[in-house]
N, CA, C and O atoms as a GROMACS GRO file, in nm:
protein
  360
    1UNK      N    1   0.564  -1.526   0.669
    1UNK     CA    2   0.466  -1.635   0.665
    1UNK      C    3   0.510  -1.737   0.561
    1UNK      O    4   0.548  -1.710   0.447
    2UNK      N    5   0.501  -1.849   0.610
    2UNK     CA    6   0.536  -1.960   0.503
    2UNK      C    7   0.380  -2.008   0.415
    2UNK      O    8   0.279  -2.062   0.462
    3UNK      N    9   0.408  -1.967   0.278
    3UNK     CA   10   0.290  -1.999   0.241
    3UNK      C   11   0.269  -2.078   0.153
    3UNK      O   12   0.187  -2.075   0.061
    4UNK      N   13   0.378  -2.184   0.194
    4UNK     CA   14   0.328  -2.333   0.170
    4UNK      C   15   0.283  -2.430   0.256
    4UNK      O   16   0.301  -2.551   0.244
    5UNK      N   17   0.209  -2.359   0.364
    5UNK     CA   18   0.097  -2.438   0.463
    5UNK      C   19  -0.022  -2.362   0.531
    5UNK      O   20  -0.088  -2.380   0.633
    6UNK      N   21  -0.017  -2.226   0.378
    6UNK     CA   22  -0.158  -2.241   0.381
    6UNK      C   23  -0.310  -2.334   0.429
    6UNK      O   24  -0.347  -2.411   0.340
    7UNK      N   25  -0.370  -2.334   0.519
    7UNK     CA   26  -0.476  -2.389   0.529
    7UNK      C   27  -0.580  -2.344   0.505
    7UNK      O   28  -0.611  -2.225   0.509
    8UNK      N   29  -0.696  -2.504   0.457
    8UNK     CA   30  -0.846  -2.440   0.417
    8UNK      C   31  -0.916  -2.340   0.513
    8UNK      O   32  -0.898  -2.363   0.632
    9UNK      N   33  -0.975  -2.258   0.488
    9UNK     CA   34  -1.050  -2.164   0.502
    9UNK      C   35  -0.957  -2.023   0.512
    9UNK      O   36  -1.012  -1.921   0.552
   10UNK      N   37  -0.848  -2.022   0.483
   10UNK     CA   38  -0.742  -1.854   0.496
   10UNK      C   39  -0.826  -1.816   0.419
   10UNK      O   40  -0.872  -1.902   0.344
   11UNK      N   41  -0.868  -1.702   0.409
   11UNK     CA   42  -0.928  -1.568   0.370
   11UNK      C   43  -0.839  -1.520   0.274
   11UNK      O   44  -0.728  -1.506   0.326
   12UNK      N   45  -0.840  -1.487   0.148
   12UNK     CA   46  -0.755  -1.436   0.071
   12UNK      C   47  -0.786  -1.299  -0.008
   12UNK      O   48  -0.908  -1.298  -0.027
   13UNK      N   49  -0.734  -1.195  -0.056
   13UNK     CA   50  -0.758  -1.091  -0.124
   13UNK      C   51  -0.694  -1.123  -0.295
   13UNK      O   52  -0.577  -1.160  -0.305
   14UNK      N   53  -0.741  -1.113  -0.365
   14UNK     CA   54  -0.712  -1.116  -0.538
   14UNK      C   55  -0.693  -0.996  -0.566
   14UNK      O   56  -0.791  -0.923  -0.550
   15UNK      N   57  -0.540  -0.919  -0.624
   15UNK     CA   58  -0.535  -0.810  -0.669
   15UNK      C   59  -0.586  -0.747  -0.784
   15UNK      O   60  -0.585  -0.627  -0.810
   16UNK      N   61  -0.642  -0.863  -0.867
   16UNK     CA   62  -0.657  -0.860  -1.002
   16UNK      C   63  -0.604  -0.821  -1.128
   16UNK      O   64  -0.512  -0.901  -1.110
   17UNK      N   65  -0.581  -0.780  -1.220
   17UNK     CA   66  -0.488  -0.751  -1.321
   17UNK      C   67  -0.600  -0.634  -1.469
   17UNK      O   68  -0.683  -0.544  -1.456
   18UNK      N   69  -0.552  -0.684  -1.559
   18UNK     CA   70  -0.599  -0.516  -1.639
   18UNK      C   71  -0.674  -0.605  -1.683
   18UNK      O   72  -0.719  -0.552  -1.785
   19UNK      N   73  -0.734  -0.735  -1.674
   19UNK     CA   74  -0.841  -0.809  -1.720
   19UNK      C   75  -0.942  -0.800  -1.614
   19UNK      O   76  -1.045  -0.736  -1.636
   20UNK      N   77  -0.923  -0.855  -1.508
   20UNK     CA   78  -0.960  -0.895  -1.352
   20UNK      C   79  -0.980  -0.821  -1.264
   20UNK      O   80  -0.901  -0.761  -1.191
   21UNK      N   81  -1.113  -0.821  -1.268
   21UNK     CA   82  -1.121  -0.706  -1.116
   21UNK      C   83  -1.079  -0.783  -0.937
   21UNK      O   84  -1.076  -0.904  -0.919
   22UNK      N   85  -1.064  -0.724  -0.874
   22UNK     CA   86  -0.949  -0.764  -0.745
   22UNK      C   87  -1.113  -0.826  -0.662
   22UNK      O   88  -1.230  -0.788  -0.664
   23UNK      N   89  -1.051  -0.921  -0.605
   23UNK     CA   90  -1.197  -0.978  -0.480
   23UNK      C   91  -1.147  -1.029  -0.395
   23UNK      O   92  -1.026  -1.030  -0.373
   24UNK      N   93  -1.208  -1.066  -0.349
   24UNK     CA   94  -1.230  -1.135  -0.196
   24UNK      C   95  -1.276  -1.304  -0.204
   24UNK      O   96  -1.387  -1.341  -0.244
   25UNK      N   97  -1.168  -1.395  -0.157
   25UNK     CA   98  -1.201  -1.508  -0.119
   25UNK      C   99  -1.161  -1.610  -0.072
   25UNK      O  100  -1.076  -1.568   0.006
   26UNK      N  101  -1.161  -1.776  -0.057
   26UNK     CA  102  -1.096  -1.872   0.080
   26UNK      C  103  -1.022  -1.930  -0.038
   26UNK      O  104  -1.042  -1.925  -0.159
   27UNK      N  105  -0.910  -1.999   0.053
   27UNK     CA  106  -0.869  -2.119  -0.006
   27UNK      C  107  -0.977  -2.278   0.030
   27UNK      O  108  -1.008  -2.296   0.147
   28UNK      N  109  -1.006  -2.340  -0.034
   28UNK     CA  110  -1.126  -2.404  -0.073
   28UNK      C  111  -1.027  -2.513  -0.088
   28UNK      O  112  -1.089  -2.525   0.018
   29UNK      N  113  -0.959  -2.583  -0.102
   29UNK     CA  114  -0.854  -2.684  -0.144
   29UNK      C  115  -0.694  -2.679  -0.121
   29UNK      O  116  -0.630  -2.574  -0.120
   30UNK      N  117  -0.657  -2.769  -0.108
   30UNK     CA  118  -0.497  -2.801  -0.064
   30UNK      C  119  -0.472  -2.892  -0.140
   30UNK      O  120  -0.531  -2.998  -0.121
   31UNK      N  121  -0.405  -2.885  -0.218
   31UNK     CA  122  -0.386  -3.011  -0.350
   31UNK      C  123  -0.198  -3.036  -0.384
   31UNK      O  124  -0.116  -2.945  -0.381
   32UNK      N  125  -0.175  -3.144  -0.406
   32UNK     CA  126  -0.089  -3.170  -0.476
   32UNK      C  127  -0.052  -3.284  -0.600
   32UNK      O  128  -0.109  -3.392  -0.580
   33UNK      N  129   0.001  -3.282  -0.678
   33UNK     CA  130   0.069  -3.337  -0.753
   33UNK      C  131   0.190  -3.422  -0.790
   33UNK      O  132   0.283  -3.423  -0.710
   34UNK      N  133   0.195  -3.467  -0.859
   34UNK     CA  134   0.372  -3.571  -0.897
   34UNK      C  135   0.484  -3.442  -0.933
   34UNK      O  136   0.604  -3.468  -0.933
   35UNK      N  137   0.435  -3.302  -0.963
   35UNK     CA  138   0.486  -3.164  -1.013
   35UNK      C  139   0.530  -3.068  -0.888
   35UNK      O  140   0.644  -3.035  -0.855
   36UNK      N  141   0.437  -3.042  -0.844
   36UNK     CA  142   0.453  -2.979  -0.694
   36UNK      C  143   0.360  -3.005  -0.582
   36UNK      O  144   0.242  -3.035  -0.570
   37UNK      N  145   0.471  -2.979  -0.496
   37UNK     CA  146   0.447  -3.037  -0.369
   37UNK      C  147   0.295  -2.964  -0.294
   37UNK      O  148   0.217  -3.009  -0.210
   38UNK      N  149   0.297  -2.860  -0.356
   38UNK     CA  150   0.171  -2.784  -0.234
   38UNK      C  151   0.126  -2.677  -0.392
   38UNK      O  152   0.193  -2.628  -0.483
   39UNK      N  153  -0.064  -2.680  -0.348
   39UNK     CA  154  -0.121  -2.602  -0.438
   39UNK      C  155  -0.271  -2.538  -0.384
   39UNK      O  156  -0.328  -2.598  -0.293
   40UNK      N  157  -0.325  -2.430  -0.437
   40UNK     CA  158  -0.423  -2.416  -0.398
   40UNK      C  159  -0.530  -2.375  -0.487
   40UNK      O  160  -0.516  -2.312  -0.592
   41UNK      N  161  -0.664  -2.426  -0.424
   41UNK     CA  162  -0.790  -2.393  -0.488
   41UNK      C  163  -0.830  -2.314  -0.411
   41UNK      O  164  -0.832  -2.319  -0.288
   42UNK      N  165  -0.883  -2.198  -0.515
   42UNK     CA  166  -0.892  -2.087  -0.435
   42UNK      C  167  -1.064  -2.007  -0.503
   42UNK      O  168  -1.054  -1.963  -0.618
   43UNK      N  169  -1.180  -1.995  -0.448
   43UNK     CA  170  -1.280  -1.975  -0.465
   43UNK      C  171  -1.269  -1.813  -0.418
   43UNK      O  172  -1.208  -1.772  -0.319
   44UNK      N  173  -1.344  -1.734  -0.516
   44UNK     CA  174  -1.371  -1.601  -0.521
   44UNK      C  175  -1.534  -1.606  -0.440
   44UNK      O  176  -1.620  -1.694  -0.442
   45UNK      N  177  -1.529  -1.475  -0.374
   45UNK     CA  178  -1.724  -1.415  -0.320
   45UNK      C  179  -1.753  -1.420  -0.463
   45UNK      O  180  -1.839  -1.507  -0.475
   46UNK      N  181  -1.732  -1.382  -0.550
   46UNK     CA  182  -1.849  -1.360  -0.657
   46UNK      C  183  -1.824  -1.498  -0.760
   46UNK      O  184  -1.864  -1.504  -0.876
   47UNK      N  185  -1.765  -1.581  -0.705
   47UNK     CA  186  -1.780  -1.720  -0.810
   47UNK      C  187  -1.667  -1.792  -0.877
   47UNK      O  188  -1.649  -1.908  -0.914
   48UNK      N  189  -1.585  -1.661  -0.877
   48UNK     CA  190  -1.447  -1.764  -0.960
   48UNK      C  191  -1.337  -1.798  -0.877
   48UNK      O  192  -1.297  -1.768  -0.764
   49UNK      N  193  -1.291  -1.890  -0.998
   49UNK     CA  194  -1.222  -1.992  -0.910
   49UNK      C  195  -1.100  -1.998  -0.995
   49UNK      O  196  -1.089  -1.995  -1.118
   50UNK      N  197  -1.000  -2.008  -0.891
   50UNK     CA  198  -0.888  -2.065  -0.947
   50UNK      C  199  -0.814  -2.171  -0.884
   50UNK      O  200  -0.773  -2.163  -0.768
   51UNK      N  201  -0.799  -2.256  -0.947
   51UNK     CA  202  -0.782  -2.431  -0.965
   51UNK      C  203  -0.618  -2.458  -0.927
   51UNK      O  204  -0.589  -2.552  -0.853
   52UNK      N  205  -0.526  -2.380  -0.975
   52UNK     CA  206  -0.420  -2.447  -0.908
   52UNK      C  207  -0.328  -2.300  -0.916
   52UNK      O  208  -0.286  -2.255  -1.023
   53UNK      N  209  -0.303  -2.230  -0.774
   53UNK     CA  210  -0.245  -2.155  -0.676
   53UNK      C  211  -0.077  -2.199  -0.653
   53UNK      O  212  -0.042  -2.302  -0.597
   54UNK      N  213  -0.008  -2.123  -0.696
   54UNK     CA  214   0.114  -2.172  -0.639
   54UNK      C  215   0.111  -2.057  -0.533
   54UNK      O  216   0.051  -1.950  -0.534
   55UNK      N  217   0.216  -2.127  -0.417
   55UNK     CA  218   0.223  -2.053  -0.275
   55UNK      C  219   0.333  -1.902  -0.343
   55UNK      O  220   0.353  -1.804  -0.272
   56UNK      N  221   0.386  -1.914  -0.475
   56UNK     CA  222   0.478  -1.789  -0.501
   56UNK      C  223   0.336  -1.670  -0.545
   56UNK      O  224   0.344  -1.548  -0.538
   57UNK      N  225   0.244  -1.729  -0.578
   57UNK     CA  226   0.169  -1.612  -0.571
   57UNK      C  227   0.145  -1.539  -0.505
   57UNK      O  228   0.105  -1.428  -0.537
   58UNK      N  229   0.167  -1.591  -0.360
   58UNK     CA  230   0.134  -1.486  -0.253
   58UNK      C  231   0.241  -1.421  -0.218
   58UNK      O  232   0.229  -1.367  -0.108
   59UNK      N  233   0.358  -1.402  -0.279
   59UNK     CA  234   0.482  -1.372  -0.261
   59UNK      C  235   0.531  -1.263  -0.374
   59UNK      O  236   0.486  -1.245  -0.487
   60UNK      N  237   0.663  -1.181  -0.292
   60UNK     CA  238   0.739  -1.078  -0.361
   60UNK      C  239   0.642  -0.956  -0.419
   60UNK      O  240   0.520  -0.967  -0.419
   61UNK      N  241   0.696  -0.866  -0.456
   61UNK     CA  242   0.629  -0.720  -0.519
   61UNK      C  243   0.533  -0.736  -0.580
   61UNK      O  244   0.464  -0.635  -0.589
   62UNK      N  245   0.488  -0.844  -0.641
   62UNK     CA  246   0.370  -0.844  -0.764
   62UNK      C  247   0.326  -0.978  -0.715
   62UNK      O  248   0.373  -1.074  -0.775
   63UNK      N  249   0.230  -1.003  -0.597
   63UNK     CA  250   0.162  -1.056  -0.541
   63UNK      C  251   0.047  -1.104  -0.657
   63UNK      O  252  -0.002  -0.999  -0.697
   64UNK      N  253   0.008  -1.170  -0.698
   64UNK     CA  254  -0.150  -1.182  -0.731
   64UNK      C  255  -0.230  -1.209  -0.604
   64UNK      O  256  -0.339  -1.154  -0.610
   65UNK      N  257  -0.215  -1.260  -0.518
   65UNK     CA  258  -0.307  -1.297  -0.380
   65UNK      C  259  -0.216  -1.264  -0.221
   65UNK      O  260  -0.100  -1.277  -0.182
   66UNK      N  261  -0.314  -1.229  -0.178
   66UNK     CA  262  -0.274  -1.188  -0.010
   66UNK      C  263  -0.329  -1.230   0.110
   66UNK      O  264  -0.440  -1.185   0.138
   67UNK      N  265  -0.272  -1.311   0.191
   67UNK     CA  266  -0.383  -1.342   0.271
   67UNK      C  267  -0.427  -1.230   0.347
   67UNK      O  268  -0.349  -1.139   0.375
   68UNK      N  269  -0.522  -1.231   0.375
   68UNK     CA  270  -0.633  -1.148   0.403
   68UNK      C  271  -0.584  -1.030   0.482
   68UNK      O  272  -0.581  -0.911   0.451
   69UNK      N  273  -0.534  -1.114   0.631
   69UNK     CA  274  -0.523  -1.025   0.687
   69UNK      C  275  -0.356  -0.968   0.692
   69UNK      O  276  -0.344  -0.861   0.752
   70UNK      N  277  -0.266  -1.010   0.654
   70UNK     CA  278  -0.164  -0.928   0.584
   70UNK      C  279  -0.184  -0.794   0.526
   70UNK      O  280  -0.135  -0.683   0.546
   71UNK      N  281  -0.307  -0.863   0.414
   71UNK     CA  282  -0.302  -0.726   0.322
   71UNK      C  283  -0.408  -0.648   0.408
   71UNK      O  284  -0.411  -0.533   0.364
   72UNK      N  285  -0.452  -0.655   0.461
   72UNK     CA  286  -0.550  -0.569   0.573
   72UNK      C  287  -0.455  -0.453   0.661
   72UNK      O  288  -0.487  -0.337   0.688
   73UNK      N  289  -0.305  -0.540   0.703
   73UNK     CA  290  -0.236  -0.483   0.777
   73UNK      C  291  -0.155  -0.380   0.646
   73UNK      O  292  -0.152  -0.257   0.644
   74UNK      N  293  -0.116  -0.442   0.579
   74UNK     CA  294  -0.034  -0.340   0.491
   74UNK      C  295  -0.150  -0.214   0.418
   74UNK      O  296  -0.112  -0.102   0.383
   75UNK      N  297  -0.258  -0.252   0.408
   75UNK     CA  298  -0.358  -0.120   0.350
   75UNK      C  299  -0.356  -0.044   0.473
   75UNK      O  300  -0.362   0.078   0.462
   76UNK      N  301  -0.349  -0.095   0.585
   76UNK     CA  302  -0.364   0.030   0.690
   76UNK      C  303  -0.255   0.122   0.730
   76UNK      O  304  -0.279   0.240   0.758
   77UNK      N  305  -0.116   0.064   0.735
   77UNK     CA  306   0.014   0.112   0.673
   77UNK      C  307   0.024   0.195   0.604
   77UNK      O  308   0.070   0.300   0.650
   78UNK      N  309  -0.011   0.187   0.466
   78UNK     CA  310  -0.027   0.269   0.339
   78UNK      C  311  -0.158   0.417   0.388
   78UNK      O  312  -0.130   0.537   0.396
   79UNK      N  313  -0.272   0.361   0.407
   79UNK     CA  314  -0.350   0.507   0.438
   79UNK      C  315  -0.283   0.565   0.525
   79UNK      O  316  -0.253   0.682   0.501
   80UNK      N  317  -0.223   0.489   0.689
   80UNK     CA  318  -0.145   0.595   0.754
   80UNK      C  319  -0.059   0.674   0.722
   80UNK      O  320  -0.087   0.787   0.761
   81UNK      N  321   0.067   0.666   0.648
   81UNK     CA  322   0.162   0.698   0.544
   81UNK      C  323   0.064   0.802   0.438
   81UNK      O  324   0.126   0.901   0.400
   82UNK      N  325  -0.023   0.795   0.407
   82UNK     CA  326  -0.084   0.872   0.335
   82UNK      C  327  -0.164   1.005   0.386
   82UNK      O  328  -0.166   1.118   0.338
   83UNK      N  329  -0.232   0.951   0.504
   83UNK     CA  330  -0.264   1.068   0.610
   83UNK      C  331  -0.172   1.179   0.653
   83UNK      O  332  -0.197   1.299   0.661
   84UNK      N  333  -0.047   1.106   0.682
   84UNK     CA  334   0.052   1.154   0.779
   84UNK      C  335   0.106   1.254   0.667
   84UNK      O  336   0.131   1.369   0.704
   85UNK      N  337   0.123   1.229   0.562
   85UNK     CA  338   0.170   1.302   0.411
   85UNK      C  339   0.097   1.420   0.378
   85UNK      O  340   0.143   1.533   0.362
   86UNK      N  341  -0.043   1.375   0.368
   86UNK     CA  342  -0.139   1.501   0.313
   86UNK      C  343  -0.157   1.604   0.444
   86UNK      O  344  -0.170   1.724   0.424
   87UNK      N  345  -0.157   1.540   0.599
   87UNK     CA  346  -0.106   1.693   0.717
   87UNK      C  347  -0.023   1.739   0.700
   87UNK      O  348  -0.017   1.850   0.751
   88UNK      N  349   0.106   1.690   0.612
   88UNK     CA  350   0.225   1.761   0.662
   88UNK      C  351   0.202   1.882   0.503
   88UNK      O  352   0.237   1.999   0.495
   89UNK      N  353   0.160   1.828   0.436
   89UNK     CA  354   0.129   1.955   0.316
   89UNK      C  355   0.013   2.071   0.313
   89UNK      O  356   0.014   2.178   0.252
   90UNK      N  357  -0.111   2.004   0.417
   90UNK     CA  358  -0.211   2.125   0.414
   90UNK      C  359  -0.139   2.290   0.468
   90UNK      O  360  -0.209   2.391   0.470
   0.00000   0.00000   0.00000
């Protein structure tokens, strides 16, 4: 996915960090600058907001954000892999 054409309303997941608890929410804005070319405002369900999104966030091993349904597909991945693990040990 190229996710420097993100559009308003993608659904996003926040992994959060050892400050930040992980949520659920849209991209709310498409912004740019004289700095970079593509940015995002990105509104949390429970209120917060973050103001300027680079598209590498949603990118490589240490993601801070996912669009939605990506990470929907890769959590279901992971429990299968996890199912399939704990039959083969009972």
């Amino acid at each position: 996915m190229d996710y420097k054409t993100l559009k308003i309303g993608t659904k996003v997941f926040y992994t959060g960090d050892q400050a930040n608890i992980e949520g659920l929410g849209e991209i709310v804005e498409v912004k740019q600058d004289q700095w970079y070319p593509v940015f995002y405002k990105i509104a949390l369900e429970d209120g917060r907001i973050w103001n300027h999104t680079m598209p590498s966030a949603f990118e490589g091993s240490g993601k801070r954000f996912w669009v939605l349904e990506e990470y929907n597909e890769y959590r279901n991945k992971q429990m299968e892999a996890l199912q399939k693990h704990l039959k083969s040990i009972k």
